[in-house]
C-alpha angles and dihedrals in degrees: 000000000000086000096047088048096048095051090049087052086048095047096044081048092052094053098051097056081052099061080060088093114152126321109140135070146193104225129207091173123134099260090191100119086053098052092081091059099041120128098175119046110166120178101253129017145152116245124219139180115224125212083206095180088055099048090050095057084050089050093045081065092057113107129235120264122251093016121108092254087061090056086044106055142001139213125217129224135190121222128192104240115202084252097066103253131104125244133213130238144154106233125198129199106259119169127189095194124095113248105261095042082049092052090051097047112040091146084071107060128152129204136193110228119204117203122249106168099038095029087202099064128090138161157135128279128186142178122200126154092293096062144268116325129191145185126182122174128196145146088255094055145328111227133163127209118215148155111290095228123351104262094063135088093166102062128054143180138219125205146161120243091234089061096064123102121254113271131248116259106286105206104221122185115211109266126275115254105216095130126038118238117198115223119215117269095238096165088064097051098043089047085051094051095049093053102120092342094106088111088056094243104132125263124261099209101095112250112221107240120199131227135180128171104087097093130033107222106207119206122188110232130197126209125186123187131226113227091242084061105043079054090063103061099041103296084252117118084230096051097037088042089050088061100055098038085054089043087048100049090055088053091052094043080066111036085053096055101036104039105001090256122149120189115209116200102232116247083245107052099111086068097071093031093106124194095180111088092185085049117045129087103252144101102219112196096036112077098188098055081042081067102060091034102062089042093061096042101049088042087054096032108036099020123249090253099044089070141037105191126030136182136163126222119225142184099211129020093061119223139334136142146170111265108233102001094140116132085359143112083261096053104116092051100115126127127181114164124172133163091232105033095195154088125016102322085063106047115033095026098045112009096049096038092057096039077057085054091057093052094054103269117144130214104280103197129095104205129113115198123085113005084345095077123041083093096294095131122095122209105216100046095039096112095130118085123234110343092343124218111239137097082266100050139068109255111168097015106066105067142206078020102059125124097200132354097247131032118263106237106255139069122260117242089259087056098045099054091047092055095044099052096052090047085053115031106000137068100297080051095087104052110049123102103229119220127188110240103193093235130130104204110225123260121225135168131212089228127262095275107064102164122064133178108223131175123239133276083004118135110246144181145217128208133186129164127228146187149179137216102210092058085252114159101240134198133214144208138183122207137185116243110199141119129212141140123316113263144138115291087244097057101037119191135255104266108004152062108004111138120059119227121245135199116274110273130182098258123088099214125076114204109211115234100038100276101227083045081046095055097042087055091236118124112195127209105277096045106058112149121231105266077181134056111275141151114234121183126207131202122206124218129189122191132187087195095216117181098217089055117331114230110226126188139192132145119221103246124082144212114254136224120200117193110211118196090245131096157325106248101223148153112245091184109088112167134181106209132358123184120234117262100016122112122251140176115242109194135177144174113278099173098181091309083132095061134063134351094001095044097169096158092176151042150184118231121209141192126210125196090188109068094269097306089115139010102211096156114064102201089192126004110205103350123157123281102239101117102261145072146153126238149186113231123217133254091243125115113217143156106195099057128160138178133216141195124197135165119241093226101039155049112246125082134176119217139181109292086218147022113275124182133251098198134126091227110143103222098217133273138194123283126196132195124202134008120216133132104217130102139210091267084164141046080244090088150080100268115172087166098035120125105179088104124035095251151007146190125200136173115192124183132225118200123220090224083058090051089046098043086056091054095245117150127215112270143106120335101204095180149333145201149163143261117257118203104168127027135208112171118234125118124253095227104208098019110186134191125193133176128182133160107244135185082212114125098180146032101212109109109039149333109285093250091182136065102013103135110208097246104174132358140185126179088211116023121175114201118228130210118267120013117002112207126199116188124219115258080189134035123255121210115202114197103195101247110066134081107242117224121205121197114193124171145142136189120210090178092227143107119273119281132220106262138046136225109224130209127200104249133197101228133189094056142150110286110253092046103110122026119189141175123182129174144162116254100356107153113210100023099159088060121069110331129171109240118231105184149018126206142206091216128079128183119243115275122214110181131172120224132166111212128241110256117255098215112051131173122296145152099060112201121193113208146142088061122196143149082276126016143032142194127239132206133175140158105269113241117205098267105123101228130017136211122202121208121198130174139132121297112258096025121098124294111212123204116225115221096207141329107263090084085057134075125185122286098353138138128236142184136041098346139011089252126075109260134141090277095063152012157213119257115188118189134197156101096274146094105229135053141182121217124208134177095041114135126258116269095002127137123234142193122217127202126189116208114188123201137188099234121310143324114296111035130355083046139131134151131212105203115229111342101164140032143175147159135205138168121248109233113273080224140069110205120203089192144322110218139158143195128208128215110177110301085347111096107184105202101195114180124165126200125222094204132344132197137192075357106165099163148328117233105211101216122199133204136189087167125072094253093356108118140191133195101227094166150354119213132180127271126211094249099213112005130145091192127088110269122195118213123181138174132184119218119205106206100185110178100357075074087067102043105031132080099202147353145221133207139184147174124236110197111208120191125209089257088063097246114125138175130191134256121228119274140258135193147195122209130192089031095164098029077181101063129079103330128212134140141208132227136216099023118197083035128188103230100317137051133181117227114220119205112211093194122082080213099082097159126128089358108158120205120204132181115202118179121220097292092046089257108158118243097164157355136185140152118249123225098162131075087233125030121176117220132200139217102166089134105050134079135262112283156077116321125190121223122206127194109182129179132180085277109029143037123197133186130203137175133237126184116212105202111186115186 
């Protein structure tokens, strides 16, 4: 019966992702007629159309939060993202409106969304009469979807919050004091963890540590609307309704996630809803009389006992609320006025930030131009420095001292533990309906070392550790938690608010500064480091972001980071280039790093080829911190290199402030040819200076067996001249230089007519004594093998003059060499001209060339495969910059001449989309690209170019030295999931469009890159809708013996060619089986395995890399074994326990940076 019920719960799931069918869009359509009527306008978004009316019957199937069909089945929604593609989430029926306004208004329903396909995201949706709203946030974005102009429920756009345009100034009033809000006693707890810690060993006194996310308090909230409002969105009660039901449900997505707190629109909330401006009983530009005013109309109108929060919506007074007023007297004291009430400025910036003010949460920023100032800042919240950037603070209002033009969408620290602790202990505490969520919040730990000595000026970072019970993906945040006096962001106070606060990412280390500001060597405002000594603590937070009551942890005590009046820490070597395999000296400031307090007497150096994204070469591992070593580089070629420095006892670090190259590139040197010491004395001589006649044409050859004997390689010749002895001023008038590569030998018959190249001109040159040198306005590319010709001639028209210009000549050679014509008043001499003489004698060449490398690109690998795009990857050969060509097989491929036509990442030729009358050029240092904007199931062909520096000089081409071709997939996938129950693992994956689509082949792996084919199913063959596929694997005894387990699709089309999707993978399939467990994971170079058993006997480890190769293997006979992996790479490892019965796998990630 459990089968039978199982599969019953599997197939209903199946069909309703079925009835997904197609509802979203993507538009191309001339949205002229739209643009008078549109209310959010941000800078970039994707368009989309909406079948509406589709999308609401899917959402009719969704279940109700909270209820047991919601735990027994899901149902799956796509949403639009800014980048053009769709995400996946399971959205529940969620409503903040109290059961009876609901039933009169089922045109109005919201909905929490939980992300699938990014399993960090979460977030609210909503329909009303105005259209479809959404708002997702996630470490990896925070976008919003909406209607594109106001008088449209058929077009949307995403966009990303970063995209919008800064606000108008938003006028907010301090809040209001009718209920005190303790804030934390941060001086205590810092003075107990310091008690016998000054050597930064950990304390043994237990810190209290604070959690929230079990339970979902529910406050019923009232909004009433000023006339003026009401106007605004369309003076109905559905439409104004509407407004606030979609203002309110971003408010909530945020409140649940961030403090556990649900919001619940009262039955009664159309009565104070009022469309009448001359009528209604506010006051609508003056936020303070607005309080009181609200206060004594809900209480008439709604009844004091019949709320527990209350706010009124404006259109004009900003902002202003009662702090703490929750559950009061003062609990419908809540303003928030704007000219234009809508969209994400309104509701996350203002709504949110004075409802925070109405559960007790204080202005966090520490500015004090613009709003910030007016007596708007508080003391003993300011920890965030400038505008600030949280829900608390001022972003976007307090110029020239903002951080950011709109608010990031959670509470600071300072914030959180102000709200909690009214919804918990304090006065909001005694209203709210509690319900269990379900939900265990993360825990997570600053580390055991929480005090480190650091030198000034000097980069940092700060690392925790989390988990979750539940198996939620959590994010993390540091923040500084200091006061101090009230200045601008780029001159922070001692001691205060230094270090900016950022939205939660997944890892849990914070770089400080911001490490991509870090790389480009630009330190914003909000991020300056102490050039004092100071004392700066920071407070770690870890979030599941769940979207029925997010769990939060964080324990009280802090890292901190003590300042010391030494430094900075930083590398002095700064090369360009080094060749692999050679020795160099790295060297870098100590100053007196290496003494107390800091004492790091060691440290570890490390080399990126990435720009800095990892450090995968250690150069010296524990060496001792004097400022100088010697070290070995790789044989690696790379363009984007940096180096790093870190001690092996703290946390600070100094690296390159730019990208320097590893290559064996020679950069170009001088050449000279010839080297003899007599001049043209006579007008019987090869003269290309010469002025006793008005004019002259030569031709001189250089032989290939010259250039080799002189050991010069083939490569770029950039420019040439010769060698003055003796000067006589006059300027050459229509100077003109030629080169070409020539089979020619000789000279003796004629002038070469074909194949010279103009290389340099000048209508007046004046020679100069000692070498001339004429630079290149084109590039030359010698091959080796030819002789090179050079033509060089002028004409002044006039009759000769008195002096001569003389020129050192090799004499004594072959005859041929030379040819020369000069004449008095010859027009034209650089065209066809009849020789009249050879010579013997030829003048001293000095040329410039910069060789060919000896190492270029290879080993092109295609990966990353989808409809349209694909990633490219290649050995980098030395050329200094690289250009990739991609177009269609069988169109034209065209040869760039150098790099200065092409920009990164462009498109050229007859259309802005890749077709057989144009192509993509991508140029860079690097050696992988990603290609967009190709067609579905096409074939393309690559070519790599490779270059010495840029156009002009220092320049060369190969031409071309690598090629390539692959096939986009015939199939576009919107996401490939699965969900386990016991030995059942439901893969679920949906298509957006397919084409020339036979099958798919589900393959299956319980070996790193061993795989199975477990089941085919059918593809679609040519569809452009969304298609759900899904497929149940019964894994039967596997459950029992494996660890964990892989899958992917392999999409065959009916030609028989076939690519892969990505991967996906379960872990702790059998919790029941053989337990252990690794920390830290991620590790650094080391990690300690737990066994869980009191049997420990005949129990085998293993370590596999990525390709189940195996490192090591040993038995344990011990409950904890460490293991190390100093020696090997950055990367997954796979750990395998095996006894005589079972065998387990688990994975561990070495992250060395």
């Amino acid at each position: 019966m459990r089968t039978i019920f199982l599969s019953c719960i599997l197939f209903f799931s199946f069909i309703q992702a079925q009835a997904q069918n197609t509802y979203w869009q993507q538009s191309s359509s001339n949205m002229s007629s739209f643009e008078s009527t549109r209310q959010i306008v941000p800078e970039k978004f994707a368009l989309v159309q909406l079948d509406l009316p589709a999308l609401k019957k899917l959402l009719s199937t969704a279940p109700i939060e909270f209820t047991q069909d919601a735990k027994q089945r899901q149902v799956t929604i796509y949403l639009p993202t800014p980048s053009g593609e769709y995400a996946a989430f399971y959205v529940t029926k969620s409503s903040i409106m109290e059961k009876p306004l609901a039933d009169a208004y089922p045109e109005i329903q919201t909905f929490a969304i939980q992300g699938i396909s990014d399993l960090y995201a979460s977030g609210r949706i909503d329909y009303t009469l105005k259209g479809f709203h959404g708002m997702v946030s996630s470490p990896n974005g925070h976008y919003f979807i909406d209607p594109y102009a106001s008088n449209t429920t058929e077009f949307y756009i995403s966009y990303y919050k970063s995209d919008l345009k800064a606000k108008k100034v938003f006028l907010e009033e301090s809040p209001v004091r009718s209920a005190p809000v303790e804030a934390p006693k941060e001086q205590e707890l810092k003075k107990k963890e310091l008690a016998g810690s000054a050597s930064g060993a950990a304390s043994s006194a237990p810190i209290a540590a604070r959690s929230n996310g079990t339970n979902l308090r529910t406050y019923r909230v009232a909004i009433a609307t000023t006339g003026e409002y009401s106007a605004f969105h369309g003076g109905t009660i559905p439409l104004v309704l509407g407004a606030q039901v979609t203002t309110l449900n971003r408010v909530v997505s945020i409140y649940r996630t961030e403090l556990g707190v649900s919001l619940t629109l009262i039955a009664t909330n159309t009565n104070i809803i009022y469309l009448n401006a001359s009528t209604d009983p506010y006051t609508n530009n003056n936020g303070t009389t607005l309080l009181t005013q609200n206060q004594t109309n809900l209480n008439s109108v709604i009844g004091s006992a019949n709320f527990d929060i209350g706010h009124v919506f404006s259109t004009g007074g900003g902002g202003i609320a009662a702090l703490g007023c929750v559950c009061t007297s003062s609990k419908a004291q809540g303003v928030t006025g704007s000219s234009a009430p809508i969209g994400d400025a309104f509701d996350v910036d203002y709504v949110a930030h004075e409802m925070g003010h109405q559960f007790g949460g204080n202005h966090s920023f520490n500015g004090n131009t613009g709003s910030c100032g007016g007596g708007n800042r508080n003391a003993g919240t300011a920890y965030e420095p400038g505008s600030g950037s949280t829900i608390m603070a001022y972003a976007g209002i307090c110029s020239p001292q903002d951080l950011q033009a709109h608010s990031d969408a959670y509470f600071h620290t300072i914030n959180f533990e102000e709200i909690l602790t009214n919804i918990t202990t304090g006065s909001a505490s005694s209203c709210a309906v509690i319900t269990a969520t379900g939900n265990t919040p993360p825990v997570s730990s600053r580390g055991a070392v929480f005090q480190f000595a650091i030198p000034k000026g000097t980069p940092f970072k700060l690392t925790g550790t989390g988990s979750d019970a539940d198996g939620d993906s959590i994010t993390y945040y540091w923040e500084q938690y200091d006061l101090g006096a009230s200045t601008a962001p780029s001159t922070p106070p001692t001691p205060g608010p230094r270090f900016r606060s950022y939205s939660p990412t997944i890892s849990p280390t914070r770089i400080i500064p911001n490490y991509a500001n870090l790389l480009a060597n630009s330190v914003p405002a909000g991020e300056i480091l102490a050039t004092a000594a100071q004392v700066c603590k920071f407070r770690l937070t870890t979030r599941d972001n769940r979207t029925v009551g997010g769990g939060v942890f964080y324990d009280t005590g802090f890292v901190y980071m003590n300042f010391i009046n030494v430094g900075p820490f930083a590398l002095t070597s700064l090369p360009t280039n080094w060749t692999p395999n050679t020795t160099q000296t790295v060297t870098w400031s100590v100053n007196s790093t290496n003494l107390a307090p800091i004492n790091c007497s060691n440290v570890n150096i490390l080399l990126s080829i990435d720009g800095g994204q990892t450090f995968a070469y250690t150069l010296a591992s524990n060496t001792a911190n004097d400022g100088t070593e010697s070290i070995t580089v790789p044989n690696v070629n790379s363009f984007n290199v940096r180096l790093k420095i870190e001690p092996t006892n703290n946390v600070f670090f100094a690296i390159s402030p730019s990208d320097f190259s590893i290559s064996d590139v020679r950069t170009g040197s001088y050449v000279i040819i010839g080297g003899g010491t007599g001049s043209n004395t006579t007008t019987a001589y090869p003269a290309p200076y010469g002025n006793y006649y008005g004019g002259a044409h030569h031709q001189f050859l250089y032989l290939a067996s010259e250039l080799s004997a002189l050991s010069v390689t083939p490569g770029l010749i950039t420019k040439m001249g010769f060698n003055v002895s003796s000067l006589v001023t006059g300027g050459l008038n229509g100077f003109t230089f030629k080169v070409g590569q020539t089979s020619t030998a000789n000279l003796s018959s004629a002038y070469i007519s074909t194949g010279l190249n103009t290389v340099y001109s000048n209508s007046n040159y004046s020679a100069v004594s000692g070498w001339n040198s004429h630079p290149f306005s084109s590039e030359f590319l010698w091959n080796g093998t030819s002789n090179i010709a050079v033509d060089v001639c002028f004409n002044n028209n006039n009759t000769g003059t008195s002096g001569n210009t003389t020129t050192t000549l090799t004499t004594g050679l072959a005859a041929g060499i030379s040819r020369y014509y000069y004449a008095d008043a010859t027009p034209a001499l650089c065209a066809s001209t009849t020789s009249t003489a050879t010579s013997t004698s030829r003048p001293n060449l000095r040329l410039f060339i910069v060789p060919t490398p000896t190492i270029a690109s290879s080993n092109m690998v295609f990966s990353n495969y989808a409809n349209t795009s694909v990633t490219v990857s290649f050995t980098a050969g030395n050329g200094l910059s690289r250009i990739v060509v991609c177009s269609p097989v069988g169109s034209a491929l065209m040869n760039p001449a150098n790099l200065i036509d092409y920009t990164a990442n462009a498109a050229f030729g007859l259309g802005s989309n890749l077709s057989n009358s144009n192509y993509v050029v991508y140029k860079g240092n690097g050696n992988t690209v990603t290609i967009t904007g190709l067609t579905i199931s096409t074939n393309y062909t690559i070519r790599v170019f490779e270059f010495n520096g840029e156009a002009g000089s220092n320049n060369y081409l190969l031409s071309p030295i690598l090629s390539g071709s692959f096939t986009t997939l015939p199939v576009k996938f919107l996401d490939f999931t699965g969900t386990q129950n016991q030995q059942f693992i439901k893969l679920i994956w949906h298509t957006a469009s397919e084409e020339n689509n036979s099958h798919f082949v589900l393959q299956r792996s319980f070996v790193s890159n061993t795989w199975e084919d477990i089941a085919q199913i059918t593809g679609s063959g040519n569809s452009t809708t969304i298609k759900a596929y899904s497929y149940t694997d019964e894994l039967g005894d596997k459950y029992f013996d494996s660890y964990e387990v892989s899958y992917r699709l392999k999409q065959v089309d009916y030609d028989g060619r076939f690519t892969y999707s990505r991967e996906i993978h379960f872990s702790e399939l059998n919790k029941d089986a053989f337990q252990f467990t690794l920390s830290p994971n991620p590790c650094a170079g080391s990690f300690n395995i737990d066994l869980l058993q009191e049997n420990s006997e005949g129990i085998t480890m293993s370590v596999f890399d990525n390709n189940g190769g195996l490192l090591q293997q040993q038995q344990l006979t011990n409950s904890s074994t460490l293991i190390q992996l100093t020696n090997e790479k950055s990367g997954v490892y796979f750990i395998r326990i095996q006894t005589p019965t079972v065998s387990r796998m688990k994975k561990v990630v070495l992250v060395k940076d």
